[in-house]
C-alpha positions in Angstrom: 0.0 0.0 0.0 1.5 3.4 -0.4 1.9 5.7 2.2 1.2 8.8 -0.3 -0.7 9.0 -3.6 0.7 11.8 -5.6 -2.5 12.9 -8.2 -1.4 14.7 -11.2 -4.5 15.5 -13.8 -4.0 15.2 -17.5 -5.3 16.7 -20.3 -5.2 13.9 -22.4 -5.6 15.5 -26.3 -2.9 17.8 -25.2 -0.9 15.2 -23.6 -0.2 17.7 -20.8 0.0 18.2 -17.1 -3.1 20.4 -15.5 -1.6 21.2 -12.2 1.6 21.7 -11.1 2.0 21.6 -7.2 4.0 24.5 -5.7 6.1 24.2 -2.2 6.2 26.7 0.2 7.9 25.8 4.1 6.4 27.0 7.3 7.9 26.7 10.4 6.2 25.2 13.2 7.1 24.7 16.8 7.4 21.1 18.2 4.2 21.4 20.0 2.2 23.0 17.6 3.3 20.4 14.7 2.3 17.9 17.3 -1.0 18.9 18.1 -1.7 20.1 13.9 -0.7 16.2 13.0 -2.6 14.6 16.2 -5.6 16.8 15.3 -5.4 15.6 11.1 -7.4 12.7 11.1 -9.9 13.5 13.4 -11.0 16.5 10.7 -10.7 13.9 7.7 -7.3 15.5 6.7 -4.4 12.8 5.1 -1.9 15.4 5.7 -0.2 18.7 7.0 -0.7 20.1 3.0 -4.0 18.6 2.8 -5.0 21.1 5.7 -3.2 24.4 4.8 -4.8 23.8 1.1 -7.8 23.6 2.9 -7.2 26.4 5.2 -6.6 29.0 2.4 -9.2 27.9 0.9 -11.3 29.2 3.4 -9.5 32.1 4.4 -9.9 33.0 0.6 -13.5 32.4 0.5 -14.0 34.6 4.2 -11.8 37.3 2.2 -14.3 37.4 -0.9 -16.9 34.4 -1.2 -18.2 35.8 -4.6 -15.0 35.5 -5.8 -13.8 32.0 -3.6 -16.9 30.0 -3.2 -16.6 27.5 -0.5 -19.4 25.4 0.2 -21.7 22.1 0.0 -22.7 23.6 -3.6 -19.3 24.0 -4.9 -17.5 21.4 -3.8 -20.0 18.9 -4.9 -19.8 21.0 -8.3 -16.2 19.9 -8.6 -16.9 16.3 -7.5 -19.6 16.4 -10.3 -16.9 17.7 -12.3 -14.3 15.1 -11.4 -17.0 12.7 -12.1 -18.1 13.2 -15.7 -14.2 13.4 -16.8 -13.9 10.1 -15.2 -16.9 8.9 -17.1 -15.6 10.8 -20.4 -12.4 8.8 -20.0 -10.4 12.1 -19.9 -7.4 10.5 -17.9 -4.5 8.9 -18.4 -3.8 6.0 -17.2 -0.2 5.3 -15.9 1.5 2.1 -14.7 4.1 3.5 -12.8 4.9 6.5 -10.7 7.9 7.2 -13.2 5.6 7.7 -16.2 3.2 9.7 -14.1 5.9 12.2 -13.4 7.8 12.0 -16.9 
């Protein structure tokens, strides 16, 4: 089993990568990290980057929600979304980790 699933989407006419992930570092104390990755799967996070993702998110939506919607409605939008490309076939499928990164 893995112990981390890297997803990269892929638009498949185009033979192209849709998202490229950016880093960025943040520095946490001892006890903070302890109590962020403690707290993770009780709120249904995988991961430290799963949460920040999901706290911008909502910090961006508090800033403008027009503009950053963040809600049942939209995130079953993008589910819906997710759906009918994986019913369209528009994926690629991979059999290694190597040729999903190439």
């Amino acid at each position: 089993m893995f112990d981390k699933l890297l997803i990269i989407l892929y638009d498949v006419k185009n033979d192209t990568k849709l998202i490229h992930m950016n880093t960025i570092n943040v520095s946490l104390n001892k006890t903070l990290m302890g109590l962020l990755k403690s707290s993770l799967p009780k709120r249904g996070y995988n991961n430290v980057s799963e949460y920040f993702r999901d706290l911008i998110r909502q910090d961006l939506h508090l800033v403008d929600s027009n503009q950053y919607p963040y809600d049942k409605k939209f995130l079953k939008e993008l589910a819906d979304e997710a759906q009918q490309d994986i019913n369209k076939k528009r994926y690629k499928k991979v059999a290694s980790l190597k040729e999903l990164l190439a």
